[in-house]
C-alpha positions in Angstrom: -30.0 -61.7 -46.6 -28.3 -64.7 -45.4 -25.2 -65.3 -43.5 -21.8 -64.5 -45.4 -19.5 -67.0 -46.4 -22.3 -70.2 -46.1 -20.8 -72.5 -48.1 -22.2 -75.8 -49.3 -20.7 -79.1 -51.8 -22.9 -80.5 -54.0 -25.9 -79.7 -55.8 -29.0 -81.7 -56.2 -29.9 -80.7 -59.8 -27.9 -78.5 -62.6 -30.8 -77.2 -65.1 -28.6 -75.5 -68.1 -27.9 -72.3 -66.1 -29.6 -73.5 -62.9 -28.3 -75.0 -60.1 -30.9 -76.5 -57.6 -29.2 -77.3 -53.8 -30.7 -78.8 -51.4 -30.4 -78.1 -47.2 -30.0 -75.0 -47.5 -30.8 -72.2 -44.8 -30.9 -68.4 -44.2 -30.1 -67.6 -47.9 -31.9 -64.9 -49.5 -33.3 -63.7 -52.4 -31.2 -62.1 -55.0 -27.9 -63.2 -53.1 -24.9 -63.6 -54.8 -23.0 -66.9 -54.6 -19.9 -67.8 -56.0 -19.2 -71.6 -57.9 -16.1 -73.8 -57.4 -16.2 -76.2 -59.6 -13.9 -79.4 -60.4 -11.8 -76.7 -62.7 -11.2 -74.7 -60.1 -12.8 -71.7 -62.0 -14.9 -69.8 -60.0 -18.1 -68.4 -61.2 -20.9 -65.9 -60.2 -24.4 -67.2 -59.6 -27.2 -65.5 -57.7 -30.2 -66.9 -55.9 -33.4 -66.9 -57.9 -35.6 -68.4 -56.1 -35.6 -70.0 -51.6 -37.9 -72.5 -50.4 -38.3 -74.5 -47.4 -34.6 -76.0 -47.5 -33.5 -75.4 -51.2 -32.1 -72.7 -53.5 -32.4 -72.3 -57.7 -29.4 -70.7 -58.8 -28.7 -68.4 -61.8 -25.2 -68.9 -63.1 -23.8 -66.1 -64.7 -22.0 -67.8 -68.2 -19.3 -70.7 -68.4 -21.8 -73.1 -66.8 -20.2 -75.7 -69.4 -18.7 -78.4 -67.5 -19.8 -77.8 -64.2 -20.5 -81.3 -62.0 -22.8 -81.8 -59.1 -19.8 -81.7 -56.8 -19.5 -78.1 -57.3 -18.6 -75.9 -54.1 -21.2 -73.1 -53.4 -20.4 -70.1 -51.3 -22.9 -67.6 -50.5 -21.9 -64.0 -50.1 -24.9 -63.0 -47.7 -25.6 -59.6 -49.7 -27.4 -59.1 -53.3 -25.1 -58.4 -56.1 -22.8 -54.6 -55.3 -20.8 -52.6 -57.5 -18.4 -50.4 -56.0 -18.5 -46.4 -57.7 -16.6 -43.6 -57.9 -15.4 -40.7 -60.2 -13.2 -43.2 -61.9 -15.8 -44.6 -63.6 -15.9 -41.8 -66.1 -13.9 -42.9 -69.0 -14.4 -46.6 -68.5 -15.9 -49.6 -70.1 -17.0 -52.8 -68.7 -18.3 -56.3 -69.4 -22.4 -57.2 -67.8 -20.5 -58.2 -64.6 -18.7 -54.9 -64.4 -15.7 -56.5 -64.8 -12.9 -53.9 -66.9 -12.3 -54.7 -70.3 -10.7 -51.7 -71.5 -7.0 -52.7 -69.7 -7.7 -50.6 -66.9 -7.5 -51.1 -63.4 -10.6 -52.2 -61.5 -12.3 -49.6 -59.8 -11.5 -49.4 -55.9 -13.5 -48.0 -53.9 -15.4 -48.6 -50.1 -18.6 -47.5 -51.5 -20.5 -49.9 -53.3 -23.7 -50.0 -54.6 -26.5 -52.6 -54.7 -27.4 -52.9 -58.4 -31.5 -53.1 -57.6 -31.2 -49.4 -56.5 -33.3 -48.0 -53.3 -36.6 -46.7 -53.5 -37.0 -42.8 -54.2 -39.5 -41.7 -51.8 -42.0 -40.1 -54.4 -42.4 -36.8 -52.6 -38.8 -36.0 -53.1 -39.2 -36.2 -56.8 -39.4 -32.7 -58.8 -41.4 -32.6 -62.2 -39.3 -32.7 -65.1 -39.8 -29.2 -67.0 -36.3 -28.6 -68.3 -36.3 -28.8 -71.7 -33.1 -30.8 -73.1 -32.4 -29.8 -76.9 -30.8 -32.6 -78.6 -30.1 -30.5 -82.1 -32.7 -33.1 -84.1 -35.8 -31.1 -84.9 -38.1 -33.5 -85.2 -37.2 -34.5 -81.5 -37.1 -31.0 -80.5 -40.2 -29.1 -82.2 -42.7 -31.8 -81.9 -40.9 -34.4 -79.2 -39.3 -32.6 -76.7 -37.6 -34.3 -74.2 -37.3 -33.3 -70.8 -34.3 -33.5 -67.9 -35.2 -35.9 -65.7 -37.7 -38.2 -68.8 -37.8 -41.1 -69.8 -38.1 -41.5 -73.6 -37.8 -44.4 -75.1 -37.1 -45.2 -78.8 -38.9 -47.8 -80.5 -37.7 -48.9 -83.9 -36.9 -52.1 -86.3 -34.5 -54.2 -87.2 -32.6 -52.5 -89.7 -33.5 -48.7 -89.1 -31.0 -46.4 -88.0 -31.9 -46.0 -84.1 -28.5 -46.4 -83.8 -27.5 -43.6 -85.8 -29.9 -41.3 -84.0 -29.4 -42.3 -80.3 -25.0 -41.6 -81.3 -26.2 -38.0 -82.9 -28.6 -37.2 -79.6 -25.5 -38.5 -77.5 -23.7 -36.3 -79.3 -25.6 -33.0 -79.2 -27.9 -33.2 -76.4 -27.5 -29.5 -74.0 -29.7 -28.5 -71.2 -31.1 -25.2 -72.4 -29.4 -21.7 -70.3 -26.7 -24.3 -68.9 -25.4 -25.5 -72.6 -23.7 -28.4 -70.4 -22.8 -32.0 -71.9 -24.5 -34.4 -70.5 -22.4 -37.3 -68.6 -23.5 -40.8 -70.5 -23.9 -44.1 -69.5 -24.5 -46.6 -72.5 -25.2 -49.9 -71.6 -25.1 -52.5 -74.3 -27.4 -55.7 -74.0 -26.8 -58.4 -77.0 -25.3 -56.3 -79.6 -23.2 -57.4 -82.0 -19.8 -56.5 -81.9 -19.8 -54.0 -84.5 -23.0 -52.2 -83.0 -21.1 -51.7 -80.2 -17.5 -50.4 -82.0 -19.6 -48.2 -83.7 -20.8 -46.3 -80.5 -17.2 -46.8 -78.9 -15.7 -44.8 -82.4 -18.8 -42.1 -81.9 -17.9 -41.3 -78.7 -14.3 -41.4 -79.5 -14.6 -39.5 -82.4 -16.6 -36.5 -80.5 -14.8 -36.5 -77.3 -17.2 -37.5 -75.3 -16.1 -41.1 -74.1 -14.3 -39.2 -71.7 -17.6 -38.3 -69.9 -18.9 -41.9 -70.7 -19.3 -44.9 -68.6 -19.8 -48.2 -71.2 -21.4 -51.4 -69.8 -21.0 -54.3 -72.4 -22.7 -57.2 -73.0 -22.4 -58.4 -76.7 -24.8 -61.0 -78.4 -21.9 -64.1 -77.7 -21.8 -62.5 -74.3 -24.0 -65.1 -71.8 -27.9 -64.0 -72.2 -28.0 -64.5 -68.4 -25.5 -61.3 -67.8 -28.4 -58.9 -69.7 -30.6 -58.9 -66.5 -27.6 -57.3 -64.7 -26.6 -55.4 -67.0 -28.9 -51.8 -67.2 -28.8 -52.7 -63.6 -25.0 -52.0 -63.1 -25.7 -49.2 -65.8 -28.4 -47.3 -63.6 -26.7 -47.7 -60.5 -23.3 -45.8 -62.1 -25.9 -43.3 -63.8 -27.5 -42.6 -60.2 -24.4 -42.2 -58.7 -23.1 -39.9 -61.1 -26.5 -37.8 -61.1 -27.4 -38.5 -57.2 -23.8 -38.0 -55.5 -21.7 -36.2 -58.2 -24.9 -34.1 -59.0 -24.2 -34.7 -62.9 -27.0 -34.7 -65.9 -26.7 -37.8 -66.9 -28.1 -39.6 -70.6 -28.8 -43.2 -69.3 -29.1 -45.2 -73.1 -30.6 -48.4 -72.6 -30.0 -50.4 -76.2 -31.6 -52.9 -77.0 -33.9 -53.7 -74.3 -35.8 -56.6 -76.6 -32.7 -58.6 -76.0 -33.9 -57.4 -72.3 -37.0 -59.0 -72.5 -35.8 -62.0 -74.6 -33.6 -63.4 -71.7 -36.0 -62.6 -69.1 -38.2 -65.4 -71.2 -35.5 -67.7 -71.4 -35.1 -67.6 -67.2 -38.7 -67.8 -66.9 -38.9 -71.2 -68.9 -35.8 -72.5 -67.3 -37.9 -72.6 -64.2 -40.7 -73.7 -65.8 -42.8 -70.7 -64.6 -46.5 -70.2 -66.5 -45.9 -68.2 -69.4 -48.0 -65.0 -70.1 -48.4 -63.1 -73.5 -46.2 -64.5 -76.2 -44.2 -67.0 -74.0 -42.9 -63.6 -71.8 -43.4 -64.0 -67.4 -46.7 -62.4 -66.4 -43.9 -60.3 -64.0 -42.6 -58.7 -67.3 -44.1 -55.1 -66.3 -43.3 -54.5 -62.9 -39.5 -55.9 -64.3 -39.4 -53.2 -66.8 -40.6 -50.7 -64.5 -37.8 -51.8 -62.2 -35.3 -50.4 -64.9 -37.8 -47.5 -66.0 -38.4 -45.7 -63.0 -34.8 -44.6 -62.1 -35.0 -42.0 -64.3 -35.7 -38.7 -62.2 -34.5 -35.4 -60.4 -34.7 -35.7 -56.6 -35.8 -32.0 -54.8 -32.1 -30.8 -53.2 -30.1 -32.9 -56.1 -28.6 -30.7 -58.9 -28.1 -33.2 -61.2 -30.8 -35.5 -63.2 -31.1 -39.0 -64.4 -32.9 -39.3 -68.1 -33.2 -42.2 -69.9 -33.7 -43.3 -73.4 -34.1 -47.1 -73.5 -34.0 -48.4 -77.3 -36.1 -51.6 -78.4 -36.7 -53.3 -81.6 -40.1 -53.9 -82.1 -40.7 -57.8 -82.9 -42.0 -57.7 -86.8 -42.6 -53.8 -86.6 -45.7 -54.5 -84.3 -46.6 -52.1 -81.7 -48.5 -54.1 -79.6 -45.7 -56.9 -79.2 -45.6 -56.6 -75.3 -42.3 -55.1 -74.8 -43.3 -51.8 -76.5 -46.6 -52.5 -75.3 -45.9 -52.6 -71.5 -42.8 -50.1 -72.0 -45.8 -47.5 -73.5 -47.5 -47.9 -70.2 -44.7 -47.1 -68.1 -42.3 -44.7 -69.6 -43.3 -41.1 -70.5 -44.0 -41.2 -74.6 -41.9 -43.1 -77.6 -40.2 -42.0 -80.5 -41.3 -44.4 -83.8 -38.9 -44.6 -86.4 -40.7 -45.4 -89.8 -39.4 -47.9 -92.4 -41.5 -46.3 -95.5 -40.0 -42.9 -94.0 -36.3 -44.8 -94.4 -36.8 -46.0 -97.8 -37.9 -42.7 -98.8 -34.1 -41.4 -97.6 -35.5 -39.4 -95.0 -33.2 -39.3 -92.0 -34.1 -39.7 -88.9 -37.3 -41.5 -90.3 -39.4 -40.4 -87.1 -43.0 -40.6 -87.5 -44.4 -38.0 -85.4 -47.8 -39.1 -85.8 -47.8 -42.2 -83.7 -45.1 -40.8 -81.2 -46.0 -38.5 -78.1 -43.8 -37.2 -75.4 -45.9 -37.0 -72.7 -43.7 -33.9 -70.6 -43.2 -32.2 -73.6 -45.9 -29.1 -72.9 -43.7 -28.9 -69.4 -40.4 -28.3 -70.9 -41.8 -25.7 -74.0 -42.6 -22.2 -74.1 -41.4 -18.4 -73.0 -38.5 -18.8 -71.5 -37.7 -22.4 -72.1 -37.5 -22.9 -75.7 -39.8 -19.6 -77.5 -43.3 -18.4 -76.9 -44.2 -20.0 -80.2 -43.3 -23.5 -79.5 -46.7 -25.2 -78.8 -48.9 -23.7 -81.3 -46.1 -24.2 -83.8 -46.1 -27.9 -82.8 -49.6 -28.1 -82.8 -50.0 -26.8 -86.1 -47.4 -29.2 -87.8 -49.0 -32.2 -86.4 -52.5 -31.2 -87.9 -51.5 -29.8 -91.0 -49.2 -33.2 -91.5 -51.7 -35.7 -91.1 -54.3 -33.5 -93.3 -51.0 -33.9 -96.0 -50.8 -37.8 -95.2 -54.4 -37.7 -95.4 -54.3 -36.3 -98.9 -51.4 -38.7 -100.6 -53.3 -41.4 -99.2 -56.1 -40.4 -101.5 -54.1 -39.1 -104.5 -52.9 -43.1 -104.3 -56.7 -43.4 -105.5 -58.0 -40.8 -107.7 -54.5 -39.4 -108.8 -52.8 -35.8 -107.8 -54.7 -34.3 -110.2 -58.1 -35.4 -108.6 -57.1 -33.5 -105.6 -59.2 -29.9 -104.8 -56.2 -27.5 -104.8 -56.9 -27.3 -100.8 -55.6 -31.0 -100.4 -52.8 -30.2 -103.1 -51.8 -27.8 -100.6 -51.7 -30.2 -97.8 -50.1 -32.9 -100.2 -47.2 -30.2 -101.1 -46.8 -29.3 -96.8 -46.4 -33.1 -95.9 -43.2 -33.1 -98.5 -41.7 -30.3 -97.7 -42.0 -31.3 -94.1 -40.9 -34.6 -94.8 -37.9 -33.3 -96.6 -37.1 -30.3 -94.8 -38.7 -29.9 -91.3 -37.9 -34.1 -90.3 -35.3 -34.5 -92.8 -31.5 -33.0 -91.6 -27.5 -34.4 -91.5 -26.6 -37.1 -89.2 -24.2 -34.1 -88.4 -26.3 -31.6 -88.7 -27.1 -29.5 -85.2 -30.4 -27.2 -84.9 -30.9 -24.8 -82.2 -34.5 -24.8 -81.2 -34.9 -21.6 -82.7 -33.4 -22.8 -85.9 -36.2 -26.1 -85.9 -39.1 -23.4 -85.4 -38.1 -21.0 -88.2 -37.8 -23.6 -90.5 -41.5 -25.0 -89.5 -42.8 -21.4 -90.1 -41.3 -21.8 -93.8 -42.9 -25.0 -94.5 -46.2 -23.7 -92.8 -45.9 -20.8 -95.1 -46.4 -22.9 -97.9 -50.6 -23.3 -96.7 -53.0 -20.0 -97.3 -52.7 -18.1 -93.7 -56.4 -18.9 -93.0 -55.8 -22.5 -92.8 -53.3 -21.6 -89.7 -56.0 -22.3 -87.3 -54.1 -23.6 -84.3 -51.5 -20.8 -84.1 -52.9 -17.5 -82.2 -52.8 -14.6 -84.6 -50.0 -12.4 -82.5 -47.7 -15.7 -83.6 -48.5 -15.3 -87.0 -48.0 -11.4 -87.0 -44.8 -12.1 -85.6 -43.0 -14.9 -86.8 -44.9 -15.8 -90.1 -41.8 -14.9 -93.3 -44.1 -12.8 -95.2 -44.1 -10.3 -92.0 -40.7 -10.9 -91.3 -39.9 -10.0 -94.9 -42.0 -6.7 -93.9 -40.6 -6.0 -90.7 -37.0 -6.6 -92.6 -37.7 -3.8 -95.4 -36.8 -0.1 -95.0 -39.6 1.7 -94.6 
């Protein structure tokens, strides 16, 4: 980084939130300056991009007014946060500025928001499963300690909804301890964002959260530092107070949509759909700090919401995020019309550490057949209304009128639960095993037989009777 306290009048060219000056030497990239303007206000900028003798500044909001005569001091170090337990409790704007009337936090250890490497060998393999009391999530989904899961939905689904409930609820299994939260907000609207503020209020669990938010009148330029600052709180808290952390990223298409806008600012070549061809390793900048580190106690998981551009998949933000996180949960609009809440369609969405975190000892010895048995049986249902669309119900052989009558009943019973409504893992598997009771016990074909004998209701109802 360059030398501290460089400071230089004038700037060559002022580019909307850009600043271009000229003669400059030994700045670095990713340094924070600071702006004096005429006003006398002073704002945040940070280098973007050094060449032989210039610098393109980002100005961080309130770039209104400024004048080529501006004063520019560079701070000689990338943008730093300083943490400590005080944190907890707190909210903040996308500088990390308080905005909750509290005092700013003081502290000699500060953070650069970019976050140092994790040497790879000292990461452990998440197999810890985290129940978050939604069984769709938890019988079919699950996620892991230390994963990172993100949702993808639509504008005008209920992601918020969900990601408030698994805030909410979410335990590590044998440890039944709350997870610490960090929620950072990128471009919401202000009543998105009381709405989490009230949740957390409302179920005591602000006082274990740390808020970063940047609202949709909020400068676009402060989402890039914002899940940034969020990560770096969430790896001190997980890292140095050896917390489990819940990092929720919402809504990382704003992300995406003010990376585009920097990109043209400076006039770089677009790549798909106007986004930088650097979009990926960008996203996996964020994505990656999400982990448990061999010798740490605590754990870093994420769950990074985006709205999918016109529903479509293969936009590429949920594109690229597929690649690089560890599954997705899809919420379903025809499933949300239909009433059904959460409206996850567990036949698109995967969790990719799931099998890790599931079984004897974890979650019950049932788990994965169970799972694997309500996937196929639920698409052979699908499968069936699909054609009962055609030739009617009653053109159906009674075998697909059995699948047709499953895919309902898991619909409304199995996926379908209270926004308030808690399920222990247990409780999520005996109500699959009612639902699956509904098909003839031959057609339970991916379920080993000593599952069946066990935990099927008509030899529960057996085992229950005196002899």
């Amino acid at each position: 980084m360059g030398v501290k306290g460089l400071a230089y009048r004038g700037v060559k060219e002022i580019k909307g939130s850009l600043l271009i000056v000229e003669g400059v030497e030994g700045v670095g990239y990713n340094e924070v300056a600071r702006i004096i303007g005429q006003d006398g206000v002073e704002r945040l900028a940070r280098v973007l991009e050094v060449g032989k003798g210039y610098a393109i500044l980002q100005v961080f909001g309130g770039e209104i007014g400024l004048q080529t005569d501006v004063v520019v001091r560079f701070e000689g170090s990338a943008f730093t946060i300083p943490v400590s337990d005080e944190v907890l409790g707190r909210m903040f704007n996308g500088r990390f500025e308080p905005i909750d009337h509290g005092p700013p936090i003081i502290s000699t250890d500060r953070r650069d928001i970019n976050g140092a490497p994790i040497n790879p060998k000292a990461r452990i393999y998440p197999n810890d499963f985290i129940q978050t009391g939604i069984s769709a999530i938890d019988g079919m989904l699950s996620l892991v300690r230390g994963q990172k899961l993100p949702i993808f939905s639509e504008s005008g689904l209920p992601h918020n909804r969900v990601i408030a409930q698994i805030a909410r609820q979410a335990t590590v299994r044998g440890e039944e301890e709350e997870f610490a939260l960090v929620f950072a907000a990128m471009g919401l609207k202000k009543d998105e964002a009381l709405y989490f503020i009230d949740e957390f209020e409302h179920s005591g669990a602000l006082e274990r959260s740390v808020v970063i938010l940047n609202l949709a009148d909020d400068p676009a330029v402060e989402r890039l530092f914002t899940p940034r600052i969020a990560l770096t709180v969430a790896e001190y808290l997980a890292f140095e107070l050896e917390m489990h952390v819940l990092a929720i990223l919402s809504d990382m298409t704003n992300y995406a949509e003010a990376l585009r806008e920097m990109s043209a600012a400076r006039e770089e070549v677009p790549s798909r759909k106007g986004y930088p061809g650097y979009l990926y390793s960008d996203l996996a900048t964020i994505y990656e700090r999400a982990g448990i580190i061999e010798g740490k106690k605590g754990s870093l998981t994420q769950m990074p919401i985006l709205t999918m551009p016109g529903g479509d998949l293969h936009h590429p933000i949920p594109d690229l995020t597929g690649y690089i996180t560890e599954g997705q949960i899809i919420l379903d609009r025809e499933l949300d019309i239909k009433g059904v809440y959460p409206p996850i369609n567990v036949l698109p969405s995967l969790s990719r550490l799931m099998r890790s975190g599931i079984g004897k000892g974890k979650t019950r010895d049932d788990h994965k057949d169970v799972s694997d048995q309500l996937y196929y049986s639920y698409k052979r249902g699908v499968r069936a209304r699909e054609l009962a669309r055609i030739v009617g119900e009653m053109g159906l052989s009674p075998e697909e009128r059995k699948y047709l009558e499953f895919a309902e009943a898991f619909e409304r019973r199995f996926v379908n639960q209270g926004e308030y409504e808690n399920r222990t893992i247990e409780k999520t598997l005996d109500i699959a095993w009612d639902i699956l009771s509904i098909l003839p016990e031959s057609e339970l074909v991916r379920i080993h037989e000593e599952y069946v004998k066990k935990y099927h209701p008509k030899y529960r109802e057996k085992a229950s009777k005196p002899a």
